[in-house]
N, C-alpha and C positions, 0 to 999 in steps of 0.2 A: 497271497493277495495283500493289499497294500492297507492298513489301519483304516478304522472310520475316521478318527480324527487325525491324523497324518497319512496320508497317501503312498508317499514316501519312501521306502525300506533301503535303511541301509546295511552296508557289510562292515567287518569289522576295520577295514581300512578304511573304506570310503564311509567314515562316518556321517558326510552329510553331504549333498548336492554339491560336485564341485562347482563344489562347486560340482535452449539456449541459451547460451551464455548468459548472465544475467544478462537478457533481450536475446541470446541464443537462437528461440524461435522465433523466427520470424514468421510472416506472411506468408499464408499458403503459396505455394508453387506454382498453382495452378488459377491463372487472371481473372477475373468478372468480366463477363462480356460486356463492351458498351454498348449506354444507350442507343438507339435507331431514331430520337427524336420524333417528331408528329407522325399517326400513320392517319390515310384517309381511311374510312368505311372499317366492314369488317374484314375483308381480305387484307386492309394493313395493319390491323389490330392482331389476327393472328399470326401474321410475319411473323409480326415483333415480341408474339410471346413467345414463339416457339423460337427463336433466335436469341431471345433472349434467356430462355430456360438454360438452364447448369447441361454442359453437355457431357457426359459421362460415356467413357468406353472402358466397359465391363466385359470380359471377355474370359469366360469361364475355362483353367485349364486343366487338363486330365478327368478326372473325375467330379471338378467342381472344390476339391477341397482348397485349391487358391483362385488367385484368379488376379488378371489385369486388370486396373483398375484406374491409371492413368501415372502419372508423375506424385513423390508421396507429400502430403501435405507436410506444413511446417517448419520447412529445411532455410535454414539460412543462405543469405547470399554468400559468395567466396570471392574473396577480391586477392590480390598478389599485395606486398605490401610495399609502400611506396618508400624510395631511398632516403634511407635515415630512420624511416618508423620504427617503433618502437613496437615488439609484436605483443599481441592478447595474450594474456594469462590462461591458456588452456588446461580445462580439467573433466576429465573421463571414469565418472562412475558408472562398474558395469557387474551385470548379474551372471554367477555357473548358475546352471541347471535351469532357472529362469520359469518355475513350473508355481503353478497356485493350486496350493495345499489348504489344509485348515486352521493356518495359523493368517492367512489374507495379507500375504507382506507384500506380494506381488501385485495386488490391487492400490495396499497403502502405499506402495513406493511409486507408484507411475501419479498417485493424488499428489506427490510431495515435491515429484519432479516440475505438474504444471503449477502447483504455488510457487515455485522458488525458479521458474523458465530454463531446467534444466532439462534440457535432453539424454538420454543415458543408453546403452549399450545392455540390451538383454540375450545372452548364450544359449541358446534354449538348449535341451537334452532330446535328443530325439526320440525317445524311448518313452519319454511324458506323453507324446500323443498315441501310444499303442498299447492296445487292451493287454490285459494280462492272458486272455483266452488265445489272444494271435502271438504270444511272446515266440515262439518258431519261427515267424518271421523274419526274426533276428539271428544274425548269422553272424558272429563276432569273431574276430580272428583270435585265433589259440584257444577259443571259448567253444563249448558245444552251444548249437542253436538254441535260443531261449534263454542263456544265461547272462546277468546284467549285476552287476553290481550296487545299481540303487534300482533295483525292481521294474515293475512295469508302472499302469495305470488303469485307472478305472473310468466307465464312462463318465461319472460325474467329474472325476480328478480332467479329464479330458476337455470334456466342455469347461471345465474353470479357467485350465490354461488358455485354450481357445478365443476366451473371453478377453482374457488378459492380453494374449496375444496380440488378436486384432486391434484392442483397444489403444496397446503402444505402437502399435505402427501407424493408427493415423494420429495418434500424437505427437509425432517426428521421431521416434524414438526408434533404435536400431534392431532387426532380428539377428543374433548371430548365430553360431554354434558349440556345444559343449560336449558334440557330439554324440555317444550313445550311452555302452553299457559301464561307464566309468572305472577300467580296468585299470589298477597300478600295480607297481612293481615288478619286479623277475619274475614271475611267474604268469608269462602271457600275458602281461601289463602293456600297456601304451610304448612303454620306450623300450620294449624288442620287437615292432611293428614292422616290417618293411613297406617301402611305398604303396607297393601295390594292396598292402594290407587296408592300408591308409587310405586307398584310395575308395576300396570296397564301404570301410567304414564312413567316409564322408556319403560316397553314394547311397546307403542308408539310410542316414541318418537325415540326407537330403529326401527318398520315400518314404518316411515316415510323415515328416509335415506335408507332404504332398499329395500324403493316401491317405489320410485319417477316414476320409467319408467309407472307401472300400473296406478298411480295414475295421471300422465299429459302425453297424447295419442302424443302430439307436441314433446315430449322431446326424445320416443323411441330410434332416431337413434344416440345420444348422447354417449359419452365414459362414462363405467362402473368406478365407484369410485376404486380405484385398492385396496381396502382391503375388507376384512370380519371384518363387523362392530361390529359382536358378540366377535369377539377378539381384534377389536383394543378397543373397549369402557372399557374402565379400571376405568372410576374416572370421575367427574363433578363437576359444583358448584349450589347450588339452588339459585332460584331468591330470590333477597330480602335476602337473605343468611337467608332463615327459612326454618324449618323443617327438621334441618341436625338429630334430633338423630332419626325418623322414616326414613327416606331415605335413611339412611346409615345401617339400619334393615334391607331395604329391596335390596339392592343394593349388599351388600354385599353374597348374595346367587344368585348374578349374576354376578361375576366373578367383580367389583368391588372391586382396589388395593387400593384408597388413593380417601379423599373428600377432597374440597376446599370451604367448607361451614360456618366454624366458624370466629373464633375471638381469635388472638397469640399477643402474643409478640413474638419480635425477638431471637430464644430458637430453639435448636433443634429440629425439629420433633420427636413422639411417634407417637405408632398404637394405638388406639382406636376405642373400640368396632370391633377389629381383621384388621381395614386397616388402612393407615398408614391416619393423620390429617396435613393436608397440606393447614392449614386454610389462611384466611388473616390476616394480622400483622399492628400492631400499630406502626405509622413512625411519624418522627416529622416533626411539623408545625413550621417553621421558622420566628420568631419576632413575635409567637403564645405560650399562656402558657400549649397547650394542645396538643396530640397525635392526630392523627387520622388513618382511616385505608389506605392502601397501594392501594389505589384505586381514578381513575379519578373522580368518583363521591362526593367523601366523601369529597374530597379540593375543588369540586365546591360548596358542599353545604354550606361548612363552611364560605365560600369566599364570595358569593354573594346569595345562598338559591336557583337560578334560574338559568339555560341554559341558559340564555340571561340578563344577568349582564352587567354593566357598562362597556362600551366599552374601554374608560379612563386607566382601571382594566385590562384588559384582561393581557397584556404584564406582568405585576406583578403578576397577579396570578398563570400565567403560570412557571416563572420564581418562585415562591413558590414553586409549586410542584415539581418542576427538581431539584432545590436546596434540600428539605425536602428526596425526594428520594434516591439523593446521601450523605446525611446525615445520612442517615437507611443505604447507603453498604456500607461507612467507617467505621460505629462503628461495623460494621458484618469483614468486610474485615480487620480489624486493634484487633478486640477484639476475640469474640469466634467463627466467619464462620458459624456461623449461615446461612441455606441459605436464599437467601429473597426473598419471594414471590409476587408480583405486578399483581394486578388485572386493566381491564380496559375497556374499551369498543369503538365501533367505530363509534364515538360522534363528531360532531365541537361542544359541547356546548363552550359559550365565546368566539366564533371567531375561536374554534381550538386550544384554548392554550395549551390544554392537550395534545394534540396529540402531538404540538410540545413540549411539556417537555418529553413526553415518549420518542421521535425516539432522543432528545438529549440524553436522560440517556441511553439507549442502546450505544448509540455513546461513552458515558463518562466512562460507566461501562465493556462491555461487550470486551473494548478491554485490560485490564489490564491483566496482568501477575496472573498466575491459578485464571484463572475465566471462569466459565464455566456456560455461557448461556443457559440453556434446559428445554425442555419442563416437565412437572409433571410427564409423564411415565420415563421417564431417570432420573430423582429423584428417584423416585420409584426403578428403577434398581439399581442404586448405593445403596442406602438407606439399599434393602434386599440382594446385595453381602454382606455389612458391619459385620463384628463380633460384637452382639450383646455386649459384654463387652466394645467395643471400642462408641457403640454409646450410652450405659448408660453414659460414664464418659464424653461425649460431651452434654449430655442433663444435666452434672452438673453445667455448664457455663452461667452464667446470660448473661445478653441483654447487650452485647460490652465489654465483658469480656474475656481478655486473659486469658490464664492459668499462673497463676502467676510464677511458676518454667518453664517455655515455652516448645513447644510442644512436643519437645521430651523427657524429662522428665514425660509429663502430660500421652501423649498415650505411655509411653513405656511399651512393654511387655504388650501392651494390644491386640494387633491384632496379627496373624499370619504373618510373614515377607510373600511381595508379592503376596499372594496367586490372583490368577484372578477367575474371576464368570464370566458366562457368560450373556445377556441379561438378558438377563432374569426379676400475679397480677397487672393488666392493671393498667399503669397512666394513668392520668385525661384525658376525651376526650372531645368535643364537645358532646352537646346535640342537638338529631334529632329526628323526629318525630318516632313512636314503628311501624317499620312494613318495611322500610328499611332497608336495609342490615343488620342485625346484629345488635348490640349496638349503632352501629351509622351508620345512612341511605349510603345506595349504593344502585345497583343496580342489 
């Protein structure tokens, strides 16, 4: 069972959950009805209220644990950009595991997001919404039934997230996936998965947020998550960042728009293997002669190897990665806009220092002039409005690279004027042990 004051449990590898724009969000989605003007008597007094009342279509599915709920509030417009423009500073800070424990970062981080009108990208674990009494339910490949790597949950750890949950989706904010029992390495790890494993695994992890109500009898009279998960789940990132090129096999014939599984330089996004690669990015380590990736984890590792490092350290090293982060969106925001993507998780390792370097870079970045805070699906929206000729010549722009002739010369004549859509070679890094994140350990 999961601590009273951390819910949590991890293993000895997966140490810890892998794991608008400033104006970003905009205006709800969904219109005000107008006015009806004079009514006579009471027969046009009640028209007009009941015409005029919020029309909501709520439409409870499976069990009630989600449920439609209409179009999601907050979502920015998407326009193509017009020939010559100069495109927004995009930047995508987004959460593993995505679960509210008793340390409330998940609460604090969605308050920080609507101070600073960032929208942001939460991974949920699907294994957070299921009791530890039902862990059977879980069927993990290479894994016997029940086995998880960060544990199960409790009813209370459930309804926390639940809370949180709900709360970021009508704040504009994204649900993705971090999928379940956070297996790494060789040994029945994520990246010896076959599709079909992959496939079982998403499907899971997709009935866990979708069965909570069946699967915890306490939670029943709880408010339904207000989407259909089968349409908001668009994109994830795997733990340990392995297994992305069978997962994204099998993902992708599940309506799967963009993965956050790899390893970038700061460069344009491409689609790959048909969705768009919204991997992680190599950011620089400051009075360091090497890269590392855009992740809490990867500057703890490099910094001190352990969650619980030199206390002496903490204030520096936090102040490393705040610094190192706004060093990646200058040379993005001043060279070729590249967007930048930032991984993280809801960790005090080191006292917290992470945490406090993230909510200061939000703070530092998210309020500059076109820049625009959002989550991976609002990437993704902008991304496939875009004229494909207009995003080839921005994928020609190396890592802090302006267009030498400047923008409007670079995109001219390369986009349609206006048009609107509707929603719709690494330097050097650190070296980390094979089996965390990617080329160099996260989580």
């Amino acid at each position: 069972m999961m601590a009273a004051t951390k819910r949590f449990a991890w293993g000895v590898v997966a140490v810890a959950l892998a794991a608008g724009v400033a104006g970003c969000a905009g205006a709800d989605s969904d219109p005000g009805d107008p006015g009806l003007g004079a009514a006579n008597g009471a027969a046009g007094a009640k028209k007009k209220a009941a015409e005029a009342a919020p029309k909501s279509a709520v439409r409870l599915i499976g069990d009630g644990s989600t449920a439609f709920t209409g179009a999601q509030p907050k979502q920015p417009a998407v326009h193509r950009l017009a020939a010559g423009q100069k495109p927004p500073q995009f930047v995508v800070f987004s959460w593993d595991g995505a679960g509210e424990d008793s340390q409330r970062l998940f609460s604090h981080f969605r308050e920080v997001g609507k101070k600073y009108h960032a929208s942001m990208t939460y991974f949920l674990s699907g294994v957070y919404l299921l009791p530890e009494a039902k862990r059977k339910l879980y069927d993990p490949p290479k894994h016997n039934a029940g086995s998880s790597d960060i544990g199960f949950n409790d009813t209370e750890g459930i309804r926390d997230t639940l809370t949180q949950v709900r709360g970021a989706w009508l704040d504009g904010n994204e649900i993705g996936t971090h999928f379940n029992g956070h297996f790494c390495g060789q040994d029945g790890g994520v990246g010896t998965w076959s599709v079909d494993e992959w496939k079982s695994e998403i499907s899971q992890a997709k009935s866990f947020v979708k069965g909570w109500k069946s699967n915890d009898p306490d939670l029943k009279n709880e408010k339904s998550l207000p989407f259909d998960y089968d349409k908001e789940l668009i994109g994830g990132r795997t733990p340990c960042l392995e297994g992305q090129k069978n997962m994204v096999a099998a993902a992708r014939s599940l309506g799967f728009r963009y993965d956050s599984s790899g390893v970038n330089d700061q460069v344009w996004p491409k689609k790959k293997d048909g969705i768009w690669d919204l991997s992680m990015q190599l950011v620089p380590v400051p009075g360091r002669a090497f890269e590392t990736l855009s992740m809490d984890y990867n500057f703890m590792f490099n910094q001190s190897g352990t969650t619980q490092g030199d206390p002496d350290q903490h204030e520096y090293w936090g102040k490393q990665m705040r610094d190192g982060l706004i060093q990646a969106f200058d040379r993005a925001y001043d060279g070729n806009r590249a967007p930048l993507i930032i991984g993280n998780h809801f960790e005090s390792w080191n006292g917290g220092t992470y945490m406090r370097a993230i909510e200061e870079t939000i703070a530092r970045v998210c309020t500059k002039e076109d820049v625009r805070c959002v989550s991976f699906r609002q990437l993704a929206d902008w991304l496939d409005a875009q004229d494909p000729a207009t995003l080839a010549k921005l994928g020609t722009l190396k890592v802090g690279k302006a267009p030498k002739t400047g923008w409007a010369s670079f995109l001219g004549g390369a986009a349609s004027p206006g048009k609107s859509a509707g929603q719709g070679e690494g330097r050097a890094e650190a070296k980390a042990p094979a089996g965390p994140e990617g080329r160099q350990a996260g989580r």
